[in-house]
FIKOL-644672 format. One record per residue (C-alpha): x, y, z. Coordinates in Angstrom, 1 decimal. Layout:
N
NODE / X / Y / Z
...
! end
This chain:
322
NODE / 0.0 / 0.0 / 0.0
NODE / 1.1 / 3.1 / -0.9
NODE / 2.3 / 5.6 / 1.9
NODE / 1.7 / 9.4 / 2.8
NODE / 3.6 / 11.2 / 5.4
NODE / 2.2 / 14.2 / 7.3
NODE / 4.8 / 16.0 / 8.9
NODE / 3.2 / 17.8 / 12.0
NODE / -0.1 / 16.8 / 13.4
NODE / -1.8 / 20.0 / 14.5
NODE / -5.3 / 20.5 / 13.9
NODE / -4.5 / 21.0 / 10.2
NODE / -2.2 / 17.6 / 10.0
NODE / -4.7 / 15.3 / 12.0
NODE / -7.4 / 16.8 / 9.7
NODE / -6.0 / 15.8 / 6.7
NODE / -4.8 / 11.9 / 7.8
NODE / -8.6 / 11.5 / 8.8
NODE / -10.3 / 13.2 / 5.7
NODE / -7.7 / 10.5 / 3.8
NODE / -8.3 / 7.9 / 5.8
NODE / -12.4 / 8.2 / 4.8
NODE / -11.2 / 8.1 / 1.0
NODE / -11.6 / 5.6 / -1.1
NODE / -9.3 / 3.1 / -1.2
NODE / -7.1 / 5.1 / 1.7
NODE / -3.2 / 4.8 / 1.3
NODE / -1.0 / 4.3 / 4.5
NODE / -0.6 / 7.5 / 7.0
NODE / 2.2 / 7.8 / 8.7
NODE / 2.3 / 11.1 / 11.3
NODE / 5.3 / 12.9 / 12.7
NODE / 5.1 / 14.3 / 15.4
NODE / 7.3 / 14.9 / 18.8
NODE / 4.6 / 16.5 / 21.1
NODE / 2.9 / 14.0 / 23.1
NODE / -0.3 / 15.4 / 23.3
NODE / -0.6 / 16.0 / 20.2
NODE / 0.2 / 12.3 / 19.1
NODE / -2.9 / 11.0 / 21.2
NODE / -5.2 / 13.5 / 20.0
NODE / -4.0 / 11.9 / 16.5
NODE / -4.1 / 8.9 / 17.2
NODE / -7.3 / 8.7 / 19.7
NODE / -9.1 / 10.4 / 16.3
NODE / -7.7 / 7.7 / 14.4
NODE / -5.8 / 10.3 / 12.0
NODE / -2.7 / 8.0 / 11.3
NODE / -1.8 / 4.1 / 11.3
NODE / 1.8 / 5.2 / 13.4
NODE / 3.9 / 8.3 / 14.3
NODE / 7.7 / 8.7 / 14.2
NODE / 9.3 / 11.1 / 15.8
NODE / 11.7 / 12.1 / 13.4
NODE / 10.8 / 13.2 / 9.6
NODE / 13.7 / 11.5 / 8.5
NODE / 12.4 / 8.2 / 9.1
NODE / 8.5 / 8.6 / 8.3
NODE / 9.9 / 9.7 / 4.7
NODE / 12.2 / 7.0 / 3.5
NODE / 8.9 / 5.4 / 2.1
NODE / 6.6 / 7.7 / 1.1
NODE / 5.1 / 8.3 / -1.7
NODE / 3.6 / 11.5 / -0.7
NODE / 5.3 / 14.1 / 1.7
NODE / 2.6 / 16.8 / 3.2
NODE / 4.5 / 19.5 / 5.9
NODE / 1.7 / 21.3 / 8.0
NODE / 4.6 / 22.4 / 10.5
NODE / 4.8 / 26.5 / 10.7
NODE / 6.6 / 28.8 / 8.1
NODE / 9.0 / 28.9 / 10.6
NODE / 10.0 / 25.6 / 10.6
NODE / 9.6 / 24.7 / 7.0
NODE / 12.9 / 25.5 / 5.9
NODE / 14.5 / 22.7 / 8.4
NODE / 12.3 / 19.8 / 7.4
NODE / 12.7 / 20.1 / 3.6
NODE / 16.4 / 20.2 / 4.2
NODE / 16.3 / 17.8 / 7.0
NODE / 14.4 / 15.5 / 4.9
NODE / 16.1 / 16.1 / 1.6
NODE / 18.4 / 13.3 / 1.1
NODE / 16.1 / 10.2 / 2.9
NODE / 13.2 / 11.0 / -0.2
NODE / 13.0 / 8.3 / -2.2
NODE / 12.8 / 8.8 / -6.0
NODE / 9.3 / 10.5 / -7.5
NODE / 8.4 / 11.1 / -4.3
NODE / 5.7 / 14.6 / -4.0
NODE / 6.5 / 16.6 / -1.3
NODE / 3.7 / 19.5 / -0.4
NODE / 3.6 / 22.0 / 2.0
NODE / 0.4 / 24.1 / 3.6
NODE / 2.5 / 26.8 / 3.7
NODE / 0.8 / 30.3 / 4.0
NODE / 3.6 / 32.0 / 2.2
NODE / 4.3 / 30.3 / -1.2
NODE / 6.9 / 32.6 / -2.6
NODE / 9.6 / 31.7 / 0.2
NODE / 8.1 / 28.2 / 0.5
NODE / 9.4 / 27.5 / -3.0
NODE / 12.4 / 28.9 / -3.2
NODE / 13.8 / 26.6 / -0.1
NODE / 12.1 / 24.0 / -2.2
NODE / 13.9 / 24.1 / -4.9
NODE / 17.7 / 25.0 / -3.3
NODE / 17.6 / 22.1 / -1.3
NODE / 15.3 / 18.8 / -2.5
NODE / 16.8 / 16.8 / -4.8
NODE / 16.4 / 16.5 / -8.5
NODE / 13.2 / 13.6 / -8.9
NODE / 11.3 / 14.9 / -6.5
NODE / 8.4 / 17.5 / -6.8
NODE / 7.5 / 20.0 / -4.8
NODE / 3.7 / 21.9 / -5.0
NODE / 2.5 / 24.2 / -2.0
NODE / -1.4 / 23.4 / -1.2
NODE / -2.5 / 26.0 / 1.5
NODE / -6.2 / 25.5 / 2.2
NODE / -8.3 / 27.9 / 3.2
NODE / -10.5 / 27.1 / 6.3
NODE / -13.8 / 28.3 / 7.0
NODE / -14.0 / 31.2 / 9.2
NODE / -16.3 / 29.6 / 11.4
NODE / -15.7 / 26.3 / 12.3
NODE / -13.7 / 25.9 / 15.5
NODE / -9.7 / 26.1 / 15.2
NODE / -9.2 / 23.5 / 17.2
NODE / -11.1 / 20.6 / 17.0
NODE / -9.9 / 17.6 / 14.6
NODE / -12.4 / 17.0 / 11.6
NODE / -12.3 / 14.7 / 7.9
NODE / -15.2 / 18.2 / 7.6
NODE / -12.4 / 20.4 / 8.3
NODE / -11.7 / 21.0 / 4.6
NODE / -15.2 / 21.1 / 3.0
NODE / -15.8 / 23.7 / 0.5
NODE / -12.2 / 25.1 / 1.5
NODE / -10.3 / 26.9 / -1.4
NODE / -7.1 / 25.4 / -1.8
NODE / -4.2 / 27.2 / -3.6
NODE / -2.1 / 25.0 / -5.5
NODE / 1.3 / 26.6 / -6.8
NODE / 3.7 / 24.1 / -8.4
NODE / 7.6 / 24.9 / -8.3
NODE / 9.0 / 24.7 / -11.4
NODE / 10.3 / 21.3 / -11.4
NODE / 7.4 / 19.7 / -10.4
NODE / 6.4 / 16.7 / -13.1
NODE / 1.9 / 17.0 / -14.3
NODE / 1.6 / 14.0 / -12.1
NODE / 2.5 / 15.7 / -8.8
NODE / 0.5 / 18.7 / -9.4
NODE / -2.6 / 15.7 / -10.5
NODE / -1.0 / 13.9 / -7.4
NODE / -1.9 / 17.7 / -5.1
NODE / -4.8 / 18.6 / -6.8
NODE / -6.8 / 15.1 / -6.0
NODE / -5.3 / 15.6 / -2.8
NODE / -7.7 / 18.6 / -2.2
NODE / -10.8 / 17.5 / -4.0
NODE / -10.2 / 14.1 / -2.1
NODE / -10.4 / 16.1 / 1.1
NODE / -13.4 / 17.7 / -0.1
NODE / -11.7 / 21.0 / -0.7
NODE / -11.9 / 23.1 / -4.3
NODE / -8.7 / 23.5 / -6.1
NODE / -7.3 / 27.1 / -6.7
NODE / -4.9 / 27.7 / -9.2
NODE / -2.9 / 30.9 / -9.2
NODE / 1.0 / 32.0 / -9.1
NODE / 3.2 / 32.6 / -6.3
NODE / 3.4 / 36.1 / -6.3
NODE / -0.4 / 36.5 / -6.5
NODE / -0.8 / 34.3 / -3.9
NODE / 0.6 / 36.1 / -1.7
NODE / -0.5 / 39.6 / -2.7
NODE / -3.9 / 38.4 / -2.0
NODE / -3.2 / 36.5 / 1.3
NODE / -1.2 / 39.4 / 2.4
NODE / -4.8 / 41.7 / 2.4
NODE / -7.0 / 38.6 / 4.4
NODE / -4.8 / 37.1 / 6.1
NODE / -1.9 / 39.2 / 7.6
NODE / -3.3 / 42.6 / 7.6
NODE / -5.9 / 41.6 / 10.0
NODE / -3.6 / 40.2 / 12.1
NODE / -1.0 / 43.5 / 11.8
NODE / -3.9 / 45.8 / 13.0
NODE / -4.6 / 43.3 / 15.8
NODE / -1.2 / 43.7 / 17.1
NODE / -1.5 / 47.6 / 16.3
NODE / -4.8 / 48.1 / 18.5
NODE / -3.5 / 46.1 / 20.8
NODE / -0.1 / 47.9 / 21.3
NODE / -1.9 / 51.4 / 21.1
NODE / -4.2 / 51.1 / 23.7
NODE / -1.7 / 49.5 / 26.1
NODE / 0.5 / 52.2 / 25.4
NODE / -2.3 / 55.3 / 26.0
NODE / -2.1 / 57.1 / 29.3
NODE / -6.1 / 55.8 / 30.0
NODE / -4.9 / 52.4 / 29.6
NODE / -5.5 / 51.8 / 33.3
NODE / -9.2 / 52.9 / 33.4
NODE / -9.8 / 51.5 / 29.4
NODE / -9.2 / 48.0 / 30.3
NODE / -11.6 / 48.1 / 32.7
NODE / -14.4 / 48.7 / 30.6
NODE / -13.0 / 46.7 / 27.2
NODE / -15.4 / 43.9 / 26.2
NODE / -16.3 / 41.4 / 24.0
NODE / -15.2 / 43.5 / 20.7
NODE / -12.0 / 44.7 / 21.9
NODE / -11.3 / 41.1 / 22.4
NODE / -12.0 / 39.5 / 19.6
NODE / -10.3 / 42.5 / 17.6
NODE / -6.8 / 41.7 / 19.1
NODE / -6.9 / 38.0 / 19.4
NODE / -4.1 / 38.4 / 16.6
NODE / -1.9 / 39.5 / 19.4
NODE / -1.7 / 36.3 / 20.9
NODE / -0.3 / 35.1 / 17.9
NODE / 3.3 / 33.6 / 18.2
NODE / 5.7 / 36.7 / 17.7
NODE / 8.6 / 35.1 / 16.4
NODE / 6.8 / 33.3 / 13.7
NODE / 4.6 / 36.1 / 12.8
NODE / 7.7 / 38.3 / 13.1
NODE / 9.1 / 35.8 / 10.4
NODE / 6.0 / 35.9 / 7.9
NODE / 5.8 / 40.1 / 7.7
NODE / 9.6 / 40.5 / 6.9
NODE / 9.4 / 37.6 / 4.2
NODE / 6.4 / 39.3 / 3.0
NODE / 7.7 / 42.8 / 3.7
NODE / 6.8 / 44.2 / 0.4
NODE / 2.8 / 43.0 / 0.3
NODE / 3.0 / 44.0 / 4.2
NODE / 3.7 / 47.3 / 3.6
NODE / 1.6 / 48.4 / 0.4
NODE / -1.6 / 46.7 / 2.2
NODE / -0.7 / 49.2 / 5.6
NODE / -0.7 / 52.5 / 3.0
NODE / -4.1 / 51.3 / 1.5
NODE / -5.6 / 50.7 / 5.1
NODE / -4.1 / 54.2 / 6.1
NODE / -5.5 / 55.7 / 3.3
NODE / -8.8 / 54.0 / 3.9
NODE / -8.8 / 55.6 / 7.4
NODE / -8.1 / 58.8 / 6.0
NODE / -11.3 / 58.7 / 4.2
NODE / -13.4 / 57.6 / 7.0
NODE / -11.8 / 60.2 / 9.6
NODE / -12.6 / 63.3 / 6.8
NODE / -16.1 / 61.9 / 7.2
NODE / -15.9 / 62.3 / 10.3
NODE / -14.7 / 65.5 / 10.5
NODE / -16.5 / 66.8 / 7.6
NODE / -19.9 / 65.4 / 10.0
NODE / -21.0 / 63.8 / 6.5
NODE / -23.7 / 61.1 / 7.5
NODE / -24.6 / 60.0 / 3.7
NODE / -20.7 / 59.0 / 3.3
NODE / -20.3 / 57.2 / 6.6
NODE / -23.8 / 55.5 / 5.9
NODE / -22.9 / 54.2 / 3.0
NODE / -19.3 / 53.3 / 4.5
NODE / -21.1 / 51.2 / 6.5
NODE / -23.7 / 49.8 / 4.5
NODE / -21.2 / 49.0 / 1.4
NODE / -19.2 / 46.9 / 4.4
NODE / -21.9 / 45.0 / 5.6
NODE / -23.0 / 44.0 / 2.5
NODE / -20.1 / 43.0 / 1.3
NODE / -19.0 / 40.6 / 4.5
NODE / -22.6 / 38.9 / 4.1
NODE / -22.0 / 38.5 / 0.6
NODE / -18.4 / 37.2 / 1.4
NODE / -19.7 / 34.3 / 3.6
NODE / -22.5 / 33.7 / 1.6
NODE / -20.0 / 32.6 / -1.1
NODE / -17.8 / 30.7 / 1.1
NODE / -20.6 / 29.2 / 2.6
NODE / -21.7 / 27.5 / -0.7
NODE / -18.4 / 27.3 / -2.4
NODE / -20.0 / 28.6 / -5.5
NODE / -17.5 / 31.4 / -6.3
NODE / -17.4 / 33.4 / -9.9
NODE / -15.6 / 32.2 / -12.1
NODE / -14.5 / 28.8 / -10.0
NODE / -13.4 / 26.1 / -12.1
NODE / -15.3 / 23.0 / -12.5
NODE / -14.0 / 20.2 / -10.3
NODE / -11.7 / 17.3 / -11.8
NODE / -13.0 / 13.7 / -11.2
NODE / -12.4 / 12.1 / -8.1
NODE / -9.9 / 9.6 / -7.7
NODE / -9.1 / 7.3 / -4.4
NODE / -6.3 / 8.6 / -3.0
NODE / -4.6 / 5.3 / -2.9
NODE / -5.5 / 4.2 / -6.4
NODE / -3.4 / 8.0 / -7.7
NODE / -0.7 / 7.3 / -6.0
NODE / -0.5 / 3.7 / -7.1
NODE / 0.0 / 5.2 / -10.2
NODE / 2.3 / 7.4 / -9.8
NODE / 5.2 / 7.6 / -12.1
NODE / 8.6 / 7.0 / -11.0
NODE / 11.9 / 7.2 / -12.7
NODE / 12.1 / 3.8 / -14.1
NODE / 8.7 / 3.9 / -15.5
NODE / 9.2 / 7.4 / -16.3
NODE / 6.7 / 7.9 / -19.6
NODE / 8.4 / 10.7 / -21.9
NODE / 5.7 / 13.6 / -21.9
NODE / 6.0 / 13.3 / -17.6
NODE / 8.6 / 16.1 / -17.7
NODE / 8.9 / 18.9 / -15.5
NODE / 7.2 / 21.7 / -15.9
NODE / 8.9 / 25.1 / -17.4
! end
């Protein structure tokens, strides 16, 4: 039976080994994994047949390589794991940033083995921590191949999602990360920024008193690990800072409103918001997006990678892509 590896078995990890375990015809998980509680949560879900400790050894056999560990740590594992890949092996990575993902990708794996990012998207709503095969219904999931990866790891990636239940995204690196850059870390920069100004104000002593539930939940971001959100903005330093002049500017707008005492414009602020949030989650709700692209046939999981190609039954149009 063919083998897939999840390296890291957080909430995303777990999730995936039990969503492929409910596949048809299910290949062999195999979970690394070094913090204990996290193992039985695993394993008590019944998310992996076995954990190892050490990547090295989970990957000597695998057919399929999928790295859920932080940005932070991503770097490490590929090289870690580099020279024990056997090859034609796939290696994928939920990484959020795909830019940097890639280019440690292809400095340090070795020639044979593909490498495509697959970062779902998870729905806002469901709860963060809580292992699920439901985890990745209706997500998007960007797929972003690097440039040595053969068609039948980005076939091998993209069944991956749809097995999952997820819709397949294709787009490039750079937009990728333009786009993640205005959803994903903005939100979490003006978290910290909130945050950080009101602690800072000279009321700070009588405003904490009477913060509630919506001061809360607008700097949860802040409880975010620094070092490896630290990481993400200066790898992204470019997005990071063109989406902070937009928000200023954006403010500006609202605070001459303001000033101006103009209802009609704040009204419609408002309005134009709202409707556009509900409309937002209306869409992610039913996965119907514009423009989406109809969804390739399923295939079991186990029966794709039994057909994978590798390098002695290598067929010549299974080159790498340019």
């Amino acid at each position: 039976m063919p083998q897939i590896t999840i390296v890291g078995l957080d909430t995303v990890g777990a999730s995936l080994g039990l969503a492929l375990r409910k596949t048809e015809q299910p290949a062999s998980i195999v979970g690394v994994e070094r913090d204990p509680l996290m193992v039985r949560r695993a394993q008590q879900a019944g998310a992996v047949e076995r954990v190892e400790r050490w990547a090295e050894d989970a990957c000597k056999n695998a057919a399929l390589v999928i790295v859920t560990e932080p940005m932070s740590r991503l770097h490490d594992i590929l090289e870690a794991i580099a020279g024990k890949l056997p090859q034609g092996c796939v290696v994928t990575s939920t990484a959020p940033l795909i830019a940097p993902a890639l280019a440690w990708a292809d400095a340090l794996l070795p020639g044979g083995v593909s490498f495509v990012v697959g970062h779902p998207i998870l729905d806002p709503t469901q709860p963060d921590d809580t292992i699920s095969p439901e985890l990745f219904h209706q997500a998007q999931y960007c797929i972003v191949p690097s440039v040595k990866a053969t068609p039948s790891a980005m076939d091998l990636v993209t069944q991956l999602a749809v097995s999952v239940g997820a819709r397949p995204f294709f787009l490039d690196a750079a937009e990728h990360d333009g786009l993640v850059t205005a959803v994903e870390h903005l939100p979490g920069l003006l978290s910290v920024a909130l945050m950080s100004a009101a602690a800072n104000a000279s009321s700070w002593r009588d405003m904490r008193r009477v913060a509630g539930a919506s001061f809360a939940q607008a700097t949860s971001g802040a409880e975010a690990d620094p070092q490896e959100v630290a990481a993400m903005w200066r790898a992204n330093r470019d997005n990071v800072a063109r989406w902070i002049e937009m928000y200023c500017a954006k403010l500006g707008d609202v605070r001459a409103a303001l000033l101006s005492d103009d209802e009609g414009v704040l009204t419609r602020l408002l309005t134009d918001a709202g409707e556009a949030r509900a409309l937002w989650l209306k869409d992610r709700q039913s996965g119907n997006w514009e423009g989406a692209a109809p969804l390739p046939p399923k295939v079991g999981m186990g029966t794709m990678l039994s057909r994978m190609v590798w390098p002695q039954r290598r067929s010549p149009e299974d080159k790498p892509q340019r």
